[in-house]
KEZA-60360 format. One record per residue (C-alpha): residue number from 1; residue in one letter; x, y, z. Coordinates in steps of 0.05 Angstrom, whole numbers, plus 32768, in hexadecimal, padded with zeros to 4 digits. Layout:
N
<atom><num>NUM</num><residuo>A</residuo><east>X</east><north>Y</north><up>Z</up></atom>
...
END
This chain:
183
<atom><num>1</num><residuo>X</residuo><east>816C</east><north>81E5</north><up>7EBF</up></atom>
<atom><num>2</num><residuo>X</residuo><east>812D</east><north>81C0</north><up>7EE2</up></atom>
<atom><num>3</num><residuo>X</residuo><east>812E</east><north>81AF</north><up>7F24</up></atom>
<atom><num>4</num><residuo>X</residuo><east>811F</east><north>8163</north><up>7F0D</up></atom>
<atom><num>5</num><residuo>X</residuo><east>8154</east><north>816D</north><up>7ED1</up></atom>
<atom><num>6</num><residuo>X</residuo><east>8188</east><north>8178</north><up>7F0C</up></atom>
<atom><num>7</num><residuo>X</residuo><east>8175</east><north>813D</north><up>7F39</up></atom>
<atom><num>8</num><residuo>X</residuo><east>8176</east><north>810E</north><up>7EFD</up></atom>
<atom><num>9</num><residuo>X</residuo><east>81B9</east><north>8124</north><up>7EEA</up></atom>
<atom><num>10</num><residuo>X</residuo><east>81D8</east><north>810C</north><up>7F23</up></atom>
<atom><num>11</num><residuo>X</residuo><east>81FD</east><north>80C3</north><up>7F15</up></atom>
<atom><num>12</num><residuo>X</residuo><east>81E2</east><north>80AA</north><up>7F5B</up></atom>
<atom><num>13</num><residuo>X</residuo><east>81A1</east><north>80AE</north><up>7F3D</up></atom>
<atom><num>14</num><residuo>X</residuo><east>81B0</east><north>8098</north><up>7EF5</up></atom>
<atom><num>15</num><residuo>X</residuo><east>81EA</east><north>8077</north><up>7EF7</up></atom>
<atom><num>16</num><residuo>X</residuo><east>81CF</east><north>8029</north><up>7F27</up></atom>
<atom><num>17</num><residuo>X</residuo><east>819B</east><north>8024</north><up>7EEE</up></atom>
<atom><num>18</num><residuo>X</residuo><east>81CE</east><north>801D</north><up>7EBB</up></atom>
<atom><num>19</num><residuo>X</residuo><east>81F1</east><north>7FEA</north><up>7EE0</up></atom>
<atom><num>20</num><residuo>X</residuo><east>81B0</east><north>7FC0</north><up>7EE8</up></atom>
<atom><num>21</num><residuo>X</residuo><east>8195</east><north>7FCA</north><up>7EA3</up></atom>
<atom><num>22</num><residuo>X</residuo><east>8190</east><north>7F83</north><up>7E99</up></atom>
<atom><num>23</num><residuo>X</residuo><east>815D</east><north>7F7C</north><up>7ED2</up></atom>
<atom><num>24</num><residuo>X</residuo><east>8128</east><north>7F91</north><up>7E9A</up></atom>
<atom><num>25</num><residuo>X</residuo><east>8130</east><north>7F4A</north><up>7E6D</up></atom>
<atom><num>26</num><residuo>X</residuo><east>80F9</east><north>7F29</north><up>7E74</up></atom>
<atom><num>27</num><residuo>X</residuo><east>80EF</east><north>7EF5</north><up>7EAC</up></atom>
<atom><num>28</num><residuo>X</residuo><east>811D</east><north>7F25</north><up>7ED3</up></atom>
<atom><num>29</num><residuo>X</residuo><east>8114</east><north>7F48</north><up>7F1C</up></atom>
<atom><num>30</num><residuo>X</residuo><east>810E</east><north>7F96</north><up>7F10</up></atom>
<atom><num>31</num><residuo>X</residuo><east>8150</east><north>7FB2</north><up>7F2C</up></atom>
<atom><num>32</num><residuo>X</residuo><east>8143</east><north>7FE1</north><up>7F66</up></atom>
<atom><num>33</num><residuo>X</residuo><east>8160</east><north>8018</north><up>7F4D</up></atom>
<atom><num>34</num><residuo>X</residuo><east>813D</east><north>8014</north><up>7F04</up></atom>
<atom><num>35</num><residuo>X</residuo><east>810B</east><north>8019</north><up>7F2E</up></atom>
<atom><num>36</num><residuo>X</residuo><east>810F</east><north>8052</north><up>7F4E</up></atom>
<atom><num>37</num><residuo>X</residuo><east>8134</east><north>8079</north><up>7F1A</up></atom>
<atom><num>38</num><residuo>X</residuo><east>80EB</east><north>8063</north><up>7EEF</up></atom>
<atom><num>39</num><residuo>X</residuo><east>80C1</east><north>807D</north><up>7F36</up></atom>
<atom><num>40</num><residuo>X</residuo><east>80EC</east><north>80BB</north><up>7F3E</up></atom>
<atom><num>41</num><residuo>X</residuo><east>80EA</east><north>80D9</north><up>7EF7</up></atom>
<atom><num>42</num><residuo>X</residuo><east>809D</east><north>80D0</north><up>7EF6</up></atom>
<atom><num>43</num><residuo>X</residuo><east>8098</east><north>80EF</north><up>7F3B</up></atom>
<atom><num>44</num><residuo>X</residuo><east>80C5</east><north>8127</north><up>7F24</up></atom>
<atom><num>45</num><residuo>X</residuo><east>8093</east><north>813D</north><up>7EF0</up></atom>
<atom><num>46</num><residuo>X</residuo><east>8055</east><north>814B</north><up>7F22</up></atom>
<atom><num>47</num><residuo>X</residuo><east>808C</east><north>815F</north><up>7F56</up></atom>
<atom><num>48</num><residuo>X</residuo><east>8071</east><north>81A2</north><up>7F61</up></atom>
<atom><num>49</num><residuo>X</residuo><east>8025</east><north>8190</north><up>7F61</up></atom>
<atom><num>50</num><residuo>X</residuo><east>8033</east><north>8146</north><up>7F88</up></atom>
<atom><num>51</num><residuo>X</residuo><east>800F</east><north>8137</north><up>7FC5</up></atom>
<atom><num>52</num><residuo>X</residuo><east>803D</east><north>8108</north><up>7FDE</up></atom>
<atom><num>53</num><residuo>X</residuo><east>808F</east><north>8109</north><up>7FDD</up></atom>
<atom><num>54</num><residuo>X</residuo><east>80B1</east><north>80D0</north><up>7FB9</up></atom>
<atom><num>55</num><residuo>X</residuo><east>80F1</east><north>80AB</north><up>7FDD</up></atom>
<atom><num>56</num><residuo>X</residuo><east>8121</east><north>8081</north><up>7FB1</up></atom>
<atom><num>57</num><residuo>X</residuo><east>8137</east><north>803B</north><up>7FD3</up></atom>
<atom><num>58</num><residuo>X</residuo><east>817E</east><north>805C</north><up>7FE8</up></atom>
<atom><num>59</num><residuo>X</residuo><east>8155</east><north>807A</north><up>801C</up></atom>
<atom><num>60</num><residuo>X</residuo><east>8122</east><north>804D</north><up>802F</up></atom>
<atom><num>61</num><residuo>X</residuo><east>8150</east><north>800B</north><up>8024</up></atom>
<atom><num>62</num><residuo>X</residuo><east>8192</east><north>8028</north><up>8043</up></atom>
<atom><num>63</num><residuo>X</residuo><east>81AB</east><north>8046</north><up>8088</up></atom>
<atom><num>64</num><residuo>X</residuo><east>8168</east><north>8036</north><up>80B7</up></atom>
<atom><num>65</num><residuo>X</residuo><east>8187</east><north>801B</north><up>80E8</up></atom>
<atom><num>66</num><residuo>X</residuo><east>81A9</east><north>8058</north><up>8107</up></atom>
<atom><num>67</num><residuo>X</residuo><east>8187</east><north>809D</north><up>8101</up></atom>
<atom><num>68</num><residuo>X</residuo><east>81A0</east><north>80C5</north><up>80CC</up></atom>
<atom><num>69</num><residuo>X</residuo><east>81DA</east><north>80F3</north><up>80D7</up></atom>
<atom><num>70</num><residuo>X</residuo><east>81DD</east><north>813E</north><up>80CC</up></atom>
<atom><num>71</num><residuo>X</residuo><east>8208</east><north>8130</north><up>808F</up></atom>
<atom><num>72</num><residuo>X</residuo><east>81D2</east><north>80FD</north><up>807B</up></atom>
<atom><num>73</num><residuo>X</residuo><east>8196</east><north>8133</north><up>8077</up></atom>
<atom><num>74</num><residuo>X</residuo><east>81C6</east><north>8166</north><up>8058</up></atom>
<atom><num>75</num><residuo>X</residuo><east>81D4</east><north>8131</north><up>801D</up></atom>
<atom><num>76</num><residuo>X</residuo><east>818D</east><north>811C</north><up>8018</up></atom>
<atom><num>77</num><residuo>X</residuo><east>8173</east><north>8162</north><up>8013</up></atom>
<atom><num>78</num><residuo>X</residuo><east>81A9</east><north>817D</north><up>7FE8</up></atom>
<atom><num>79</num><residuo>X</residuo><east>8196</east><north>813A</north><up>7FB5</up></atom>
<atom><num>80</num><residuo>X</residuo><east>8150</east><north>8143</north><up>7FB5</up></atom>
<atom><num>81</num><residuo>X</residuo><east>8159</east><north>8191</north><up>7FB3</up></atom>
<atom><num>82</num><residuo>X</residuo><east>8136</east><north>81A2</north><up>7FF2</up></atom>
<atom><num>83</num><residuo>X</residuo><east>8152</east><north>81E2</north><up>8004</up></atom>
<atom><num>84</num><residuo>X</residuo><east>811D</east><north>81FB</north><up>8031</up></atom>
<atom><num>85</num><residuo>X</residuo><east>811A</east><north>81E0</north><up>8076</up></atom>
<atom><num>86</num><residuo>X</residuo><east>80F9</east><north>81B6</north><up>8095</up></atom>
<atom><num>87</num><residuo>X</residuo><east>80C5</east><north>81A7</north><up>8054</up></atom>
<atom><num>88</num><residuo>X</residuo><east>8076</east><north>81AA</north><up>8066</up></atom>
<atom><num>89</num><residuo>X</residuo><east>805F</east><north>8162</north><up>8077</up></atom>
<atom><num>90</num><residuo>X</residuo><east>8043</east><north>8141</north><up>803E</up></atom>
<atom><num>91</num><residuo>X</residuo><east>803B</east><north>80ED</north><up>803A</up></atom>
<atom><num>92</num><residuo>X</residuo><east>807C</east><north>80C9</north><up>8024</up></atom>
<atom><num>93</num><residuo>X</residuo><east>8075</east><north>8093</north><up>7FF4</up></atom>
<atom><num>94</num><residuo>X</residuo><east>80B4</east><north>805F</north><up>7FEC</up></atom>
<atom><num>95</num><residuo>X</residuo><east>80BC</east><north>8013</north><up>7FD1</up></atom>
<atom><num>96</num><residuo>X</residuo><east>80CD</east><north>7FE1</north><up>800D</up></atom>
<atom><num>97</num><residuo>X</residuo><east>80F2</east><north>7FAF</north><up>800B</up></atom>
<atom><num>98</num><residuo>X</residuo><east>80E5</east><north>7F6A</north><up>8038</up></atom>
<atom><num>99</num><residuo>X</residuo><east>8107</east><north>7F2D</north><up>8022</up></atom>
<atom><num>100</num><residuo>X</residuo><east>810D</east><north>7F2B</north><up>7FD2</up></atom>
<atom><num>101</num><residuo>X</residuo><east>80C0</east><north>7F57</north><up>7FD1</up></atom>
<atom><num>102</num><residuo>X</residuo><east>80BE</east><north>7F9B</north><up>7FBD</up></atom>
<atom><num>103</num><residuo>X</residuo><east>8078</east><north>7FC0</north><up>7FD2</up></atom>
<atom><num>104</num><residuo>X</residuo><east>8061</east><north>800F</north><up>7FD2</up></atom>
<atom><num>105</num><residuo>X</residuo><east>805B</east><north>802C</north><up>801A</up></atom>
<atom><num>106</num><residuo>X</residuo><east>8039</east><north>8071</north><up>8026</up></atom>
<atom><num>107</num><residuo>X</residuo><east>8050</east><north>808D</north><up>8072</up></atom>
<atom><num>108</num><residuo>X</residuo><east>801B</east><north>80CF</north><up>8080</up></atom>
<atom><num>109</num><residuo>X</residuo><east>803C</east><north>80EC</north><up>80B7</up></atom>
<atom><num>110</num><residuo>X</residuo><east>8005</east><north>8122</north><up>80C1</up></atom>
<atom><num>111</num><residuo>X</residuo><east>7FC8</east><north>80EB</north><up>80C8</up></atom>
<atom><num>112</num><residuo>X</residuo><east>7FFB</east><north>80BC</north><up>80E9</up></atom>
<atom><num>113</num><residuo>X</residuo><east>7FF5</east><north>8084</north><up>80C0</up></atom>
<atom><num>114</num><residuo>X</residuo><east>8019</east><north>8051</north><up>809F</up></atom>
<atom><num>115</num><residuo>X</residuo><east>8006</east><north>8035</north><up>805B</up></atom>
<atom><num>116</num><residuo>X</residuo><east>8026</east><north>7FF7</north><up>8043</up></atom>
<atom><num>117</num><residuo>X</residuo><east>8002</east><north>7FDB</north><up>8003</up></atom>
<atom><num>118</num><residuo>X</residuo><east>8015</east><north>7F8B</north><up>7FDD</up></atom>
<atom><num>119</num><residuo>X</residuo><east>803C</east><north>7F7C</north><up>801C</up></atom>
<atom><num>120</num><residuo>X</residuo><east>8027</east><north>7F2C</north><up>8017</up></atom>
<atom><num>121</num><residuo>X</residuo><east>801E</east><north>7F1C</north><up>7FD8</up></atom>
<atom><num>122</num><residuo>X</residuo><east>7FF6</east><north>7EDF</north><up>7FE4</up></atom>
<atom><num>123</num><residuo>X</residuo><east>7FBF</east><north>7EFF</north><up>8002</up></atom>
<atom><num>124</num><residuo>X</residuo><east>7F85</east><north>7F31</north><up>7FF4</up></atom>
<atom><num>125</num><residuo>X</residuo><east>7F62</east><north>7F63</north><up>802B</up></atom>
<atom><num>126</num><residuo>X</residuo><east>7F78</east><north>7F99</north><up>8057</up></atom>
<atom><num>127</num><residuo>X</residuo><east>7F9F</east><north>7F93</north><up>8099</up></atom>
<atom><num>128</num><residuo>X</residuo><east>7FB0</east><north>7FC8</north><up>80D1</up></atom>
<atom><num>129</num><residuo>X</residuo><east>7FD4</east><north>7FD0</north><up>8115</up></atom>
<atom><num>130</num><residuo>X</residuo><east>800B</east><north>7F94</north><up>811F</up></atom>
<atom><num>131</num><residuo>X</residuo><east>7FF9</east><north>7F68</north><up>80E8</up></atom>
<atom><num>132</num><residuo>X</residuo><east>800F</east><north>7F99</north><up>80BB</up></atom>
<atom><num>133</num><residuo>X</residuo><east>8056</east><north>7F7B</north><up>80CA</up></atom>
<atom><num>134</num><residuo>X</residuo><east>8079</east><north>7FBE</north><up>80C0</up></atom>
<atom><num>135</num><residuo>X</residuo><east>80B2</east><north>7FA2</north><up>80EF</up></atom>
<atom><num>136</num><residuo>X</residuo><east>80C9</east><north>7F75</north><up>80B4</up></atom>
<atom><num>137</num><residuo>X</residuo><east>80E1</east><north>7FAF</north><up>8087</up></atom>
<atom><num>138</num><residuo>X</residuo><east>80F9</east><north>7FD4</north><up>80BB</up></atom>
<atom><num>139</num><residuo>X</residuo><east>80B9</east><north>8006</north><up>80B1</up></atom>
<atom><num>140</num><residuo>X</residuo><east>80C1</east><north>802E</north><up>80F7</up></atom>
<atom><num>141</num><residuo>X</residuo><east>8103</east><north>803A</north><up>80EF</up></atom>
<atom><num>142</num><residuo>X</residuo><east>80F7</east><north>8055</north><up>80A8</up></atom>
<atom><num>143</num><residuo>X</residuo><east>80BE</east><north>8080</north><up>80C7</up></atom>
<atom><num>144</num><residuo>X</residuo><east>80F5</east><north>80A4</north><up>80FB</up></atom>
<atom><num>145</num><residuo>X</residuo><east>812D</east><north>80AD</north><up>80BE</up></atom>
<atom><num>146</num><residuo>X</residuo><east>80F6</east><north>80CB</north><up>808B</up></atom>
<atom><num>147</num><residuo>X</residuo><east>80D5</east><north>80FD</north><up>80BF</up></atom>
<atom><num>148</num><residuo>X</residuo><east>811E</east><north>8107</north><up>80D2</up></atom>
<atom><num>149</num><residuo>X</residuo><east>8135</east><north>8116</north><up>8088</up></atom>
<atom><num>150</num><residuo>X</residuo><east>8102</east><north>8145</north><up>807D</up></atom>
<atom><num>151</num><residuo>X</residuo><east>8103</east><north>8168</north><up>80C2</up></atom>
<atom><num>152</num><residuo>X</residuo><east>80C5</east><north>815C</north><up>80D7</up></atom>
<atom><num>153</num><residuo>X</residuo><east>80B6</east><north>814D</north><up>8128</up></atom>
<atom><num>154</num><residuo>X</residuo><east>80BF</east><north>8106</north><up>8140</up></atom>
<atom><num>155</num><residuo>X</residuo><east>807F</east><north>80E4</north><up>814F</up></atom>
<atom><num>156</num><residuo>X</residuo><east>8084</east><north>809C</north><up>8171</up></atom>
<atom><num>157</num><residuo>X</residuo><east>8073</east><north>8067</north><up>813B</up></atom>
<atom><num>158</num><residuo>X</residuo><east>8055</east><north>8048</north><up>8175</up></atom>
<atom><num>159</num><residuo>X</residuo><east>8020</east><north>807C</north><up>8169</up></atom>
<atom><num>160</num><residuo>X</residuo><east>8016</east><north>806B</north><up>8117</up></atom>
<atom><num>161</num><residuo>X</residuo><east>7FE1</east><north>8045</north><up>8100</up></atom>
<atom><num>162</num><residuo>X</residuo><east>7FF3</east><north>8014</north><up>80D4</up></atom>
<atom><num>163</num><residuo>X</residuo><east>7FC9</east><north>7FFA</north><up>809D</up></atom>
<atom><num>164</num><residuo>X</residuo><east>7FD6</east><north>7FC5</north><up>8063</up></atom>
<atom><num>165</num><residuo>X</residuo><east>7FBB</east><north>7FB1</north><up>8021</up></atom>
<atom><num>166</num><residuo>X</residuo><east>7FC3</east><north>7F76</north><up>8004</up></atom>
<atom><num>167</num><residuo>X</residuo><east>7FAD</east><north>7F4F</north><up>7FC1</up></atom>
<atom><num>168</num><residuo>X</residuo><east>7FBF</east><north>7F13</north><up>7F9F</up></atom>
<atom><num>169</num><residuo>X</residuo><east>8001</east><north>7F1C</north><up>7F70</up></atom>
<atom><num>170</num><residuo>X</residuo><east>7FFA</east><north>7EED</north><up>7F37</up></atom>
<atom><num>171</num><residuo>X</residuo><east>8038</east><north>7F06</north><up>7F13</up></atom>
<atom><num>172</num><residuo>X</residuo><east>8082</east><north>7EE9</north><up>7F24</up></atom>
<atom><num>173</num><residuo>X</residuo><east>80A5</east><north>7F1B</north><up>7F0D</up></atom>
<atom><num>174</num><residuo>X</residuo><east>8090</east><north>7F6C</north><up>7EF7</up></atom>
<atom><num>175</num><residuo>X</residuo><east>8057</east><north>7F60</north><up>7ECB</up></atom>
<atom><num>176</num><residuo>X</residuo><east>8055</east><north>7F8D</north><up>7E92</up></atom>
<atom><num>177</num><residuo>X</residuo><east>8010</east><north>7FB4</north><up>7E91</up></atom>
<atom><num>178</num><residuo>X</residuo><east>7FFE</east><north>7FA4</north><up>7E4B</up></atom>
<atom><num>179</num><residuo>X</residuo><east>7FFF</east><north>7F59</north><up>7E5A</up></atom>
<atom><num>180</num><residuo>X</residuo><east>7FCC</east><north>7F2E</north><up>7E73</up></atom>
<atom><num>181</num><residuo>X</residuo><east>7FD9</east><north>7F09</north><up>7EB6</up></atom>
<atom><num>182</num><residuo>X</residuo><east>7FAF</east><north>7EC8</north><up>7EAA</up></atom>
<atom><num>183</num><residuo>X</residuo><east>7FCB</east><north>7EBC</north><up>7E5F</up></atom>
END
């Protein structure tokens, strides 16, 4: 059996979608964990040639307020099938939550930076250092837990440079790509 085969067959990861399957009417917000369980079985396909690691919202939207236990890593690594320890830094990529916005973050722990992309969604250019706002979605404590989870060294995310992108959002609700925005 595939790695990915085995880390989709677990009912954490398959079994939330099914319980917010109506989140994909139309005129409906996209249920976090269709989400992810969408994000995660693409990921899973380029697994062994990504560049970056992919982290469902059960990490990134749960626990950051208190380090993770040893019990903690063991289950994340054991769930993601990351038997080797600690795994070589590569950049994280995650969906953040603040308020009721989701947005795509990247954290590159070897250049130190912070990438946090459609964070206002009512504005277009790029941001860095405080107005980046990473406070609001609890982004350093996220930064501690992931190097943390993958047993990496703790750098200060007083140290990270923080930099955000922004564009104008036209779309209420997940926007098919097919369709056309201004129709």
């Amino acid at each position: 059996m595939e790695h990915s085969d085995l880390i989709l067959a677990n009912p954490l990861i398959w079994g939330p979608p099914i319980l917010e399957i109506n989140t994909l009417k139309d005129k409906q917000w996209i249920g976090a964990s269709i989400m992810d369980f969408f994000l995660l079985h693409h990921w899973l396909q380029v697994r062994d040639d990504a560049l970056m690691y992919y982290l469902d919202s059960s990490i990134s939207f749960a626990g950051y307020k208190e380090p993770p236990t040893v019990d903690e890593i063991s289950q994340f690594r054991h769930r993601y099938l990351l038997h080797s320890n600690p795994r070589p830094p590569q950049p994280i990529v995650f969906v953040a939550l603040s308020g009721d916005h989701y947005f795509p973050v990247v954290f590159d722990y070897s250049a130190l930076t912070a990438f946090v992309f459609g964070f206002d969604i009512n504005k277009t250019g790029v941001c860095v250092g405080e107005s980046v706002q990473w406070h609001n979605w609890h982004g350093p404590a996220l930064w501690v837990k992931f190097a943390r989870l993958y047993g990496w060294p703790e750098v200060d995310f007083e140290d990270v440079s923080l930099v955000r992108i922004d564009w104008l959002q036209v779309c209420r609700y997940l926007c098919p790509l097919h369709l056309d925005p201004y129709r």
